[in-house]
N, C-alpha and C positions, 0 to 999 in steps of 0.2 A: 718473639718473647719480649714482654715489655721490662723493660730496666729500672730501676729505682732510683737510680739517678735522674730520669726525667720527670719523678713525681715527687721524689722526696731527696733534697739535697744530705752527701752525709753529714750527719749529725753527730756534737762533740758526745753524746750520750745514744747506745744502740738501742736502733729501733725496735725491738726484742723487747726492751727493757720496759718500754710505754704502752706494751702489747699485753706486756705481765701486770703492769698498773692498774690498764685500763679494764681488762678480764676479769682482777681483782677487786674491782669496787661492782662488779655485776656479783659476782661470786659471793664478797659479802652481802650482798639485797637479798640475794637470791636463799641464800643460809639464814638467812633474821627471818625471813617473812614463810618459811615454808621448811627447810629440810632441817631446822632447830627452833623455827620460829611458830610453826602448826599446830604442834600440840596446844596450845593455848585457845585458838579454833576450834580445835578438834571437841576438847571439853566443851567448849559453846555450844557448837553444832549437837551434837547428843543431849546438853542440855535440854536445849530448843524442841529438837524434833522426838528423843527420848527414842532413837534409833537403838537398836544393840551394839554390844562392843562387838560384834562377831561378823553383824553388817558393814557395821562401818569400815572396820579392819578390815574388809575382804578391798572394799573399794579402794582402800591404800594399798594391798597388795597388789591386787591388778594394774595400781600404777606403777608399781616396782616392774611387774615382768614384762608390763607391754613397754616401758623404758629398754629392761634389757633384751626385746626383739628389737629395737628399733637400733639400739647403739653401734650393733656390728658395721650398721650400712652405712653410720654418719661419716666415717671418714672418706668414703668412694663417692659419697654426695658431697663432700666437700671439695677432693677433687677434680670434681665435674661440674659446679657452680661454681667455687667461691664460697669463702669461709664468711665474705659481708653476707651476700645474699642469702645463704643458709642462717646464717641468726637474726639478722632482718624477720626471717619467716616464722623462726624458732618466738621470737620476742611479742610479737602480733600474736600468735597463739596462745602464748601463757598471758598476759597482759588481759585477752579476750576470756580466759578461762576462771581466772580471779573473779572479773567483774561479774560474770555470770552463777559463779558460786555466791554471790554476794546478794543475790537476788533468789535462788532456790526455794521451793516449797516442798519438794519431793526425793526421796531417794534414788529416784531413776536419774534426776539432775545433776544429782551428786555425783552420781558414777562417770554422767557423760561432761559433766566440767572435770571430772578428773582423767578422766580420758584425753582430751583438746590438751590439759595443761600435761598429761606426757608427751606426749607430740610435742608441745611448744617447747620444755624445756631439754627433753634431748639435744634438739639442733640449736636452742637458744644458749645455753649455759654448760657446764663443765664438761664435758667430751667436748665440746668443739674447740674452747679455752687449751683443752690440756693438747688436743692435736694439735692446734698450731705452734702453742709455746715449745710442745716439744721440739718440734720443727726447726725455732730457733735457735733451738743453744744444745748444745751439745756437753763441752767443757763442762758449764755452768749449770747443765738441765738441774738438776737436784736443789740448787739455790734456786732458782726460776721457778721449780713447781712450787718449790715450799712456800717462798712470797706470795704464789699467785693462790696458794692452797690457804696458808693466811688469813686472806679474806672471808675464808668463809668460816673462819676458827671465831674472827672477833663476828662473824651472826648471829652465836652461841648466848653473847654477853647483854641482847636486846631483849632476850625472852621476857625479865619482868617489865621492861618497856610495854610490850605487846600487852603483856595482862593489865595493865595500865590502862592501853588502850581501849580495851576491850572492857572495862568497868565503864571508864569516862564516854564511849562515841558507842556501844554495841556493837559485834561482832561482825555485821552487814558493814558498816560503813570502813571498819577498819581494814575487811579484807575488800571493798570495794578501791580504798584508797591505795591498796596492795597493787591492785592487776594496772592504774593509774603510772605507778611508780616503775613499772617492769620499761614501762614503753617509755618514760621521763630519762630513763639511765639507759636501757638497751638500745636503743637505736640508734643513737653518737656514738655508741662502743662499737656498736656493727660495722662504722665507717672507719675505725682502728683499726682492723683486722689485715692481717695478709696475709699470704700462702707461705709457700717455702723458701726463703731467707735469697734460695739462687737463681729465683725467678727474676728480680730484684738487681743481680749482680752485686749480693753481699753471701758472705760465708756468715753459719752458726757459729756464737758468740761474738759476733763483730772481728773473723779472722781478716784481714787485709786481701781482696779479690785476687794480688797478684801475689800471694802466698805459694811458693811452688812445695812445700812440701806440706800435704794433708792428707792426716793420717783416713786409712777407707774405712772407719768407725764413723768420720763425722759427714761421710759422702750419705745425699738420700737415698741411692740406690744399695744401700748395703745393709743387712738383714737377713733375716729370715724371710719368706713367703709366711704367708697366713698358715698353707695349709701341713706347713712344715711345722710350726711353730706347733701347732695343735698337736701334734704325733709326739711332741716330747713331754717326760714326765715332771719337768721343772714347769711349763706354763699349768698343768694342772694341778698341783702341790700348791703354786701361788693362786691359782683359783679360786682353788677349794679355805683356804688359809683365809683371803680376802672376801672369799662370803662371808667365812663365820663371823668375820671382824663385821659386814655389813647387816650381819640377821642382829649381831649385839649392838648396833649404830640404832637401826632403825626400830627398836625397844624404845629410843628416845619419844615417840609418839605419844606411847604411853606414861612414862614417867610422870607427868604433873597428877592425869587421873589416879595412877597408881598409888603413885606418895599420898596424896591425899584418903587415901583408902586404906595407906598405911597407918595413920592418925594424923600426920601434915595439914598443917592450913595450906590454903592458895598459899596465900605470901609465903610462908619459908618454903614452901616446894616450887616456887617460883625461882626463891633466891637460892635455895640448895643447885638447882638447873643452871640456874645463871653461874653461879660461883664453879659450878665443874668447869665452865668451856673459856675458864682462866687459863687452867691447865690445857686445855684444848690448842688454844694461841700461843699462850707456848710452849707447846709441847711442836708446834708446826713451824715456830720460829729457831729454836734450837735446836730442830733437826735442817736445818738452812744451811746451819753454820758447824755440823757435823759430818752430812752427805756425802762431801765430797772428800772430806780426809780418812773415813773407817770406812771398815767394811757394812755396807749398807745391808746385808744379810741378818750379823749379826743385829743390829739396829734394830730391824724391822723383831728377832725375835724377841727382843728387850720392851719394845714396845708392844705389843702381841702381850705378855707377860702383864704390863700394867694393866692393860686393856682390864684383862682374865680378874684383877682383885679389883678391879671399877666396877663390875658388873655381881662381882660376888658380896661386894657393899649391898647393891640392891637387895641382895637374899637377904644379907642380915639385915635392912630397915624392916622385908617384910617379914621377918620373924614374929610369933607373938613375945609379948611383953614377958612374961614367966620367965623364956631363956637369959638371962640375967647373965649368962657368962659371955652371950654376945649381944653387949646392948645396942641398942638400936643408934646409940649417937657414933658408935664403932665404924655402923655399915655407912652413914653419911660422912663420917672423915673419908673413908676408904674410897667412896665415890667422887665426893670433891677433889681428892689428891688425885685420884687414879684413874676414873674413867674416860676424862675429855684429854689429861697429857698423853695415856695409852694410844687412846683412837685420833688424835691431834698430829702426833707424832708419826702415827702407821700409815695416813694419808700420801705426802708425798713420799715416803721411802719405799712403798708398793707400786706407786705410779711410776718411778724412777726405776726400777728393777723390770718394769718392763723393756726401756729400751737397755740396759744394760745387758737383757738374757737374750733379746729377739731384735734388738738394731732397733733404724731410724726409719729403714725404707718402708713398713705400715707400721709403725708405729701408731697413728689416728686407728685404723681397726683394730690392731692389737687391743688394747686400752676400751675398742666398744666390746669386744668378743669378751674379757674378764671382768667389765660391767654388766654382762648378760649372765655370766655365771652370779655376780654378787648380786643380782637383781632376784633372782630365785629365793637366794638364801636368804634378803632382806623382803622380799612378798611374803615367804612362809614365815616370816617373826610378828606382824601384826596379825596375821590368823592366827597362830598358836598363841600368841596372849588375847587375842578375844574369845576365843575356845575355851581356854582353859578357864577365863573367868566367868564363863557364861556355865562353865561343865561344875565347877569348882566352887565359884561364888569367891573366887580368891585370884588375886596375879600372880604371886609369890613363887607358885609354882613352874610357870614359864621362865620365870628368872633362874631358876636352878638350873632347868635345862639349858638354857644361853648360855652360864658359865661352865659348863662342862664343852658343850663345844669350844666356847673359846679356850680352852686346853687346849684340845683338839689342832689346834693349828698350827703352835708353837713348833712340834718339832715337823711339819711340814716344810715349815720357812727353811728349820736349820738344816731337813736334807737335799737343801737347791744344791744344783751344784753346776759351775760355770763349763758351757761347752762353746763353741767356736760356729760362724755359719758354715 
């Protein structure tokens, strides 16, 4: 087993820490240009081809659940290649998927660039990010994800950039310049990358190798098993809780078309978008610097809670105008304040409650197995909003439904309850 010391002298700052850096500026590209930065496309592409909301939507679904088939398996391919080689491969495929969406004429291309770009970015970008960082740190996970989680808070703040883009160069060039850019940053990150901290002959969190007493929390063989982990009713409570959070996340698709349908111009529904995922960054920064001192439980259902009147802003914008008791600039404060700090916030302190409930030793599958679960519950949100508007002639009504789940999940969180391996 190769040591770290022959490749990488120690350094006065843990190498953990330039793992979490380097993840993070993938993680922000990867959040600007696609999972807060799409919608802006999305309204293009419909534009352009004058597809339905219900077609389209489905091809976003399908990206959502053929992600979550694939996430289980990323962490056992990881420790069977290598966490480079696996995003090396991840990176070439979304990179490849861009550029060929960028050229499309048909809806069958549609589906299968978005097909290649789930494959790419499963093994390229956050499951592989979060398995390894986990990996790292121990002590510190909870600050570690939240930084590395971060990055993809400030992607949030590029949207009216993109629409920008998207007047000035058209819609082809800007996402051609996208799939350019994956390959520009991911592939020097991929050479960042490393396995587990004691491959190395370093301990998580930079403990000293010749530390004789560590505690068997921060050892990697200690945990749950996968199939143990499944049989209890804490990993599915936070499941189920973390989809709802991810059916209410991926609503963002639709948000610019909708607001605009609401009576929004582009521009303020651009800047209303943009101005949520202030709250977003930090809401993901200030739980950095909370994680490790409270109980991440409670956190998570305080967060969950903003989430729930972020998304219930949306109802009231698309209310008609008549309702006077709740006006429409009511539901856009409520969304700016509340939706990107709720969901900003619930990010790392759900990814963090994984290795808390289930250990370190799968931790990487843990993390794809309740990405598989939130991957259902975020494929059926962009069909339920393109149904409903195609059945409806309105969005407004899928919004309601969102904020009732996300009820829904509040007291899930708060009936975890901590058990021992």
């Amino acid at each position: 087993m190769e040591l770290l010391h022959s490749k990488i002298k120690t350094p006065n700052i843990f190498y953990g820490w330039w793992i979490v850096i380097s993840a993070g500026i993938v993680q922000w590209y990867s959040s600007a240009v696609f999972w807060r930065g799409f919608p802006p496309f999305f309204d293009a592409i419909l534009t352009t081809f004058g597809w339905s909301s219900a077609a389209t939507g489905a091809a976003l679904s399908i990206q959502r659940s053929e992600s979550g088939l694939i996430s289980p398996f990323v962490g056992t391919i990881i420790k069977k290649f290598g966490p480079k080689k696996v995003m090396a491969f991840g990176i070439l495929l979304t990179g490849f998927s861009f550029i060929w969406m960028s050229r499309m004429q048909s809806i069958w291309e549609f589906y299968c660039a978005i097909t290649i770009l789930t494959l790419g970015m499963s093994f390229g970008t956050f499951i592989i990010f979060l398995a390894v960082v986990g990996n790292w740190f121990d002590r510190n996970r909870g600050k570690a994800i939240s930084i590395l989680m971060a990055g993809a808070g400030l992607g949030g703040l590029t949207v009216p950039l993109i629409v920008l883009g998207i007047d000035a160069f058209g819609w082809r060039n800007m996402i051609f310049a996208v799939g350019i850019g994956f390959w520009v940053l991911g592939f020097p990150t991929s050479l960042v990358l490393r396995g587990d901290p004691e491959n190395y002959g370093l301990l998580p969190d930079g403990e000293k190798p010749n530390k004789t007493e560590i505690k068997e929390s921060n050892s990697k063989d200690s945990g749950f098993t996968v199939s143990k982990a499944l049989k209890t009713g804490n990993f599915w409570k936070l499941a189920f809780a973390s989809g709802f959070s991810q059916a209410v996340f991926t609503s963002n698709l639709f948000h610019l078309t909708s607001f605009k349908e609401f009576g929004l111009t582009t521009t303020i529904a651009a800047t209303v978008i943009g101005l949520s995922w202030w709250g977003d960054i930090s809401g993901r920064v200030i739980v950095g610097f909370l994680t490790d001192k409270f109980d991440r439980k409670k956190l998570l259902a305080i967060s969950f809670t903003l989430l729930t009147i972020g998304i219930f802003g949306v109802s009231i914008i698309g209310l008609e105008n008549n309702y006077s008791f709740l006006p429409q600039s009511l539901g856009i404060v409520l969304f700016i304040l509340f939706f990107g700090l709720g969901f900003g916030s619930s990010v790392p302190l759900r990814l963090t409650l994984v290795a808390d409930y289930f250990g370190r030793k799968n931790y990487g599958s843990m993390i794809g197995i309740l990405n598989t679960v939130g991957a259902v519950f975020g494929a059926l949100a962009p069909l339920l909003i393109g149904l409903t508007k195609d059945i409806t002639g309105e969005y407004k009504y899928a919004y309601y439904v969102l904020s009732f789940a996300m009820v829904l999940a509040i007291p899930l969180v708060i009936s975890l309850k901590k058990k021992t391996n």
